[in-house]
N, C-alpha and C positions, 0 to 999 in steps of 0.2 A: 841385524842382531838385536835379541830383546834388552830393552833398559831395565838396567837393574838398579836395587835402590846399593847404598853404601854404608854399612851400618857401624858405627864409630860410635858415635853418642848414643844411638839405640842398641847397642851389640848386647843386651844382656835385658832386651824389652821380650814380656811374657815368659823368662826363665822362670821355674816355680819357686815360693814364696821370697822374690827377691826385694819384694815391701817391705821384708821383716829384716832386723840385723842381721840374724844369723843366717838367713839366705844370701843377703849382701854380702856377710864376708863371707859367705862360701866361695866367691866368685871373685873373690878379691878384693872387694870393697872395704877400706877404709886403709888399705896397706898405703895407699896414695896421701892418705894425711900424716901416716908415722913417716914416710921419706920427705913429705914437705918439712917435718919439725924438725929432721936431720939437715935436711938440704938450708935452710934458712931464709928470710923472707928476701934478701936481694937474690939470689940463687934461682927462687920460684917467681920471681917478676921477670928475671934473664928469659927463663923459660919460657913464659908467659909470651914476650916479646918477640921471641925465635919463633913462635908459634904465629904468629900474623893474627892472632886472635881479635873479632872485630865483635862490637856490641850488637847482640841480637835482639834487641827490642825494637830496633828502627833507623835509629841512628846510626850506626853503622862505626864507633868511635873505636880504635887501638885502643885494648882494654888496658895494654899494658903502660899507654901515654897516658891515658886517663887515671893510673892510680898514682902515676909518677907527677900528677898536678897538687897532689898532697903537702903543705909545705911541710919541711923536718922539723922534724923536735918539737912539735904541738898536738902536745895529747889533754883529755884521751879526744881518741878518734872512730868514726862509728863505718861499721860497711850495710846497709841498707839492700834487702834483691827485691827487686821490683816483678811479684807475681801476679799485679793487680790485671790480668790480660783480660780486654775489654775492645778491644779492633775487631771491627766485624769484620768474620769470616777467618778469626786468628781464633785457634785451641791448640796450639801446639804446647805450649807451656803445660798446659792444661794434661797434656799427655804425659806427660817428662813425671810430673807433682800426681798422679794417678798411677806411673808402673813403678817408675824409679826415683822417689821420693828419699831414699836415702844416698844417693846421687848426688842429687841437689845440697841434702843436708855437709857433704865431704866436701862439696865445691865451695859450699859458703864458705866451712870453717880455715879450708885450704887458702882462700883469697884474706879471711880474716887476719890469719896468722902470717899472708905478707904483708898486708896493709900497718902489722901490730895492732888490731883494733879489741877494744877490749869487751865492746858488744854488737853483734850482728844482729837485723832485723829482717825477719822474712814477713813481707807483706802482701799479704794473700786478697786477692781478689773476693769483697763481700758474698757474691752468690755463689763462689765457690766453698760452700757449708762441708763437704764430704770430703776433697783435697782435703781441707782444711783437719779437720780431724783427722784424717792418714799422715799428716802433717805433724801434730800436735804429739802421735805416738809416735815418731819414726826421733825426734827431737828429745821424747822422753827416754828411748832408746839409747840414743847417743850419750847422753849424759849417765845412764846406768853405769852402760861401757868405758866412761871417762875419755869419750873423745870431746866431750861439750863441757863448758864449769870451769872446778879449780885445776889449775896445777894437768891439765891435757895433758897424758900418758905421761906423763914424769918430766913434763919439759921445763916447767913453770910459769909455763904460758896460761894465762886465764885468760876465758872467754866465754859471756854469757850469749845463748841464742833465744831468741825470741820469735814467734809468732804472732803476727798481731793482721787481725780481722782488718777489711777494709773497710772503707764508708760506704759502697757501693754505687762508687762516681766514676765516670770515664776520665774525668778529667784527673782523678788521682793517679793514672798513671803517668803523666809529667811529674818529674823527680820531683822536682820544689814542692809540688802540691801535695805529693807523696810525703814529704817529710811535713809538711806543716798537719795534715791527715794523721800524723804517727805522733806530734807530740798535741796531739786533741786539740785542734784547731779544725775551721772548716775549709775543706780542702782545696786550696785557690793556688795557680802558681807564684810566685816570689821574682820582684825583681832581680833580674842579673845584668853584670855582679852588685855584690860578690858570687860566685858559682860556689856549689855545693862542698866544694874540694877544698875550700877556703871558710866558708862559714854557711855547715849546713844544719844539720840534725843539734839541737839545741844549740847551736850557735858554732858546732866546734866541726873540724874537717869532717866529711862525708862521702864515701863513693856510694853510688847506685847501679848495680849492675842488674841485668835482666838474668831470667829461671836458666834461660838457656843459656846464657854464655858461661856460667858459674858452673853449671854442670858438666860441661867442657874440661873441668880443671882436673878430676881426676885420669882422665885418658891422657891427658898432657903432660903430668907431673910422670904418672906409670913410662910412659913411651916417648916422651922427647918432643920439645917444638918442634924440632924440624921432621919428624915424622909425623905431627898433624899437622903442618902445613903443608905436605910433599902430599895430601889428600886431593888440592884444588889447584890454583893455580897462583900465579907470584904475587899478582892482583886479587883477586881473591881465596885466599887459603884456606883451608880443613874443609870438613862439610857443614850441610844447614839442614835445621830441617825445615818443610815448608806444607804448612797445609790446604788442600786442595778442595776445595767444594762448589758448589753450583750445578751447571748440567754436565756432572762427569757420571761413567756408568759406577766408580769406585772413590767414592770421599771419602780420606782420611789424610794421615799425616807421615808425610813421606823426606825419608833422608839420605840426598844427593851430593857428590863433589860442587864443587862453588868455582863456576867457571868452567867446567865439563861437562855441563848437562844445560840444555836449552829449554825454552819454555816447552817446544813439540815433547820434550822425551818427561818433563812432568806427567804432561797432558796424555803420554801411553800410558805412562806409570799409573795414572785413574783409572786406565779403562776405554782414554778418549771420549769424547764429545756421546754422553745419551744417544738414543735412540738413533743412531746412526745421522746426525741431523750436524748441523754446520757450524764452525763457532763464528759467532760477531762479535764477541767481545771480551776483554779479560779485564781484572784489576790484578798488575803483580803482589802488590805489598798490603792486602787488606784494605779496607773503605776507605782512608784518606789519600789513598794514592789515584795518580792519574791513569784513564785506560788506556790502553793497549787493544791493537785488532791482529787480525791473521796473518799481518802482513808482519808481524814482531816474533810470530812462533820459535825462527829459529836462532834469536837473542840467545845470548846463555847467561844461565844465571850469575852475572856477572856486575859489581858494584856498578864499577863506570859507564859497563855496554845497557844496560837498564837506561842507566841516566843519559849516556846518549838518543835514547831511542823516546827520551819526553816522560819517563818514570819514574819510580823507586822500587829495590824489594822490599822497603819496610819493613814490615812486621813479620815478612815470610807468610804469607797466605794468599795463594792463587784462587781467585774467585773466576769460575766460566762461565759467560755467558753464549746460548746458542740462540741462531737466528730470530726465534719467536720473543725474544727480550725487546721489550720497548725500554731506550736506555733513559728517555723523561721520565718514567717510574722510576724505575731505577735512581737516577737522581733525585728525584723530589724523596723517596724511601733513605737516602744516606742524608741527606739534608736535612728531614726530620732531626734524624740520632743525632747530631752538631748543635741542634737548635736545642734540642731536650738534655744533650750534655751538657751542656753553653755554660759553666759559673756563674757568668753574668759580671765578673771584675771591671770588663774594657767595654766602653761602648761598640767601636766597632765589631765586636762579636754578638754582645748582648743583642743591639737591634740591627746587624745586618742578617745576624742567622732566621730573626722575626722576619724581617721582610722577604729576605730569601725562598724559605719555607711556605711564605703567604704566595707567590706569586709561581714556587712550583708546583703548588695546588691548583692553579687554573690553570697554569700552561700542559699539565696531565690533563685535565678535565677538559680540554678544546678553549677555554672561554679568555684566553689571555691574548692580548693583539701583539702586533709584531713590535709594535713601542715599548709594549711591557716585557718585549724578549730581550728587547737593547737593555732598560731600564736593572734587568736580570743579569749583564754582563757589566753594565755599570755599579753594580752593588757589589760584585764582584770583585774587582778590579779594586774598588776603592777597602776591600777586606782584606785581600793579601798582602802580607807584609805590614799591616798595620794594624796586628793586634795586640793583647800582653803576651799573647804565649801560641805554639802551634794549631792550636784545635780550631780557632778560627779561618787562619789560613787554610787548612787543609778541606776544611768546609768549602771552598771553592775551588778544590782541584780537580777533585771528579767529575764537577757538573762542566768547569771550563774544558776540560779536556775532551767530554764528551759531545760536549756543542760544537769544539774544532770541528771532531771526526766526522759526528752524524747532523753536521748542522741542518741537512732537507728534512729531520725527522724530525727535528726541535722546530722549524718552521713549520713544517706540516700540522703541526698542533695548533698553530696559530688557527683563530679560532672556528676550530675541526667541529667543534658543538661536542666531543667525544678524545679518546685517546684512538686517534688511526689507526697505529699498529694493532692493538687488540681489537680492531672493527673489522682489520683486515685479516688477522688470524680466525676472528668468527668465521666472516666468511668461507675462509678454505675449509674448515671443520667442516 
């Protein structure tokens, strides 16, 4: 039986002009914010919570535990959506903020008006120029309409929305960096704690939620939690979406139950593996996740069965890899982007990602000895878990992961005088 995708969050993707207000509300958009200001903000966390709803930028947090870490009665209080999406091999966001941008704009105001916050920030990923101004008019929209501003449809709720440009850092997408980024500082993470929920966004409570999860919030207010979480399963509820690229014959960005659908039935959903050719390797969750091989195909996309299996879904983006991939390029190419993200705040990122990156420059090129391949898991080792903030860490999850799997190939290099796999795919050619 063919895999199909599940369309929940995308149900109204490429409907005509649904960018624009009055296309949205043709289709029903915006009735979900006037029944949120009926319903009320404990009401719509209830919901929220019946809903299993889990953060889709990575982390994977109960959105509706995460707004209930807010403490009471300290205002004001800001809600923050974090579109800064910058995970290689992740443009799903990027989808959502390009079809249904006033989606998003209902989801913020929807979570604003539980949180009572009295200004929301959307912050938009720097090279995303074009979002951004589809962005800026969908927000000018809202406010025409009086869903945005004073006094929101008669309720007396105010709520300023904001836009605001990124710096064009990877690293601005950890939250803390994201708010010290937003109140014009240079974008570094922030010790925790305090956490955000307690003392973020100019000092005062903070949630940050990701494009996708916020956008969730009108299908959920319309239909009931427990009708999007009856989409997946007890363990992982509603759908996701999850973008697919590498050697598929069909990349783009596809949205499946969570927990009913395995990596194989993604991997149809593309098209399968190019040119009829083999897979060796996958990443679930985008570049800082660890890989996965053919032998995980029939995993399902599932929080815990991932993390069983020695990975994450992250960010939602299936990267494939097919047999002619040498996976030391590959690594030494994600290494880079760690190295050139790097802030530079903590030593062990600043000069472990230097060294890192130096040494998976030889070990591609043949010219690194097998000392300096130890030397490479000892630099390792001594980075995980001992940085300020994730991005160091995750710097050494791809490469360690992939040295578990293909350790004869990372040896092989040792010094090959060349990268072997590509000597040996010449040759076949």
């Amino acid at each position: 039986m063919p895999v199909e995708e599940l369309r929940i969050l995308t149900r109204h993707l490429g409907q005509p002009q649904v960018t624009e207000r009055s296309g949205y509300e043709a289709v029903g958009g915006y009735q979900s914010l006037r029944k949120a200001l009926a319903m009320g903000p404990e009401a719509i966390t209830a919901e929220v919570k019946a809903s299993g709803l889990r953060g889709r930028g990575g982390a994977a947090f109960p959105t509706a535990t995460k707004w209930g870490f807010l403490p009471k009665g300290v205002f004001p209080r800001y809600l923050c959506v974090n579109a800064d999406e910058s995970e290689p091999g992740c443009f799903k966001d990027r989808v959502l903020l390009e079809a249904l941008p006033h989606q998003l704009v209902e989801g913020t105001l929807i979570a604003a008006f539980a949180l009572q916050a009295s200004h929301a920030f959307i912050y938009i990923r720097g090279e995303y120029r074009a979002q951004r101004e589809l962005l800026d008019r969908c927000v000018a929209e809202a406010y025409a309409a009086g869903y945005a501003g004073r006094d929101i449809l008669g309720s007396g709720w105010d709520c300023e929305l904001i836009v605001h440009g990124g710096a064009g850092a990877y690293i601005c997408g950890e939250e803390t960096a994201l708010l010290d980024s937003l109140e014009g500082l240079r974008g570094q993470p922030r010790l925790k704690p305090p956490f955000p929920a307690v003392r973020g966004l100019y000092g005062q409570p903070t949630v940050v939620n990701n494009v996708e999860t916020l956008s969730n919030l009108p299908y959920i207010l319309e239909h009931g939690g427990a009708a999007y979480a009856a989409h997946g399963t007890e363990a992982s509820p509603g759908t996701r979406l999850f973008c697919v690229s590498g050697h598929v014959e069909r990349p783009g960005t596809y949205e499946v139950p969570m927990g009913r659908t395995s990596f194989r039935d993604l991997l149809e959903l593309a098209g399968g593996v190019w040119g009829g050719r083999q897979l060796k390797a996958m990443q679930p969750g985008g570049g800082s996740m660890p890989v996965l091989g053919p032998e995980h195909l029939d995993v399902p996309l599932d929080f815990k069965a991932v993390a069983d299996a020695g990975s994450s879904l992250g960010a939602g983006a299936l990267v494939v890899m097919d047999e002619s991939t040498c996976l030391v390029e590959v690594s030494m190419r994600l290494v880079d982007f760690y190295h050139h993200e790097s802030c530079g705040k903590c030593v062990p990122c600043r000069e472990g990602t230097y060294f890192e990156s130096q040494l998976m420059h030889r070990l591609e090129a043949g010219l690194a000895s097998a000392d300096e391949l130890r030397t490479l898991a000892d630099i390792c080792e001594h980075m995980d878990g001992r940085c300020f903030c994730p991005l160091g860490d995750t710097a050494t999850w791809f490469v360690m992961s992939a040295y578990r799997m293909f350790r004869d190939e990372f040896e092989a290099h040792c010094g090959a005088g060349q990268c072997p796999v590509r000597a040996q795919a010449g040759r076949a050619a």
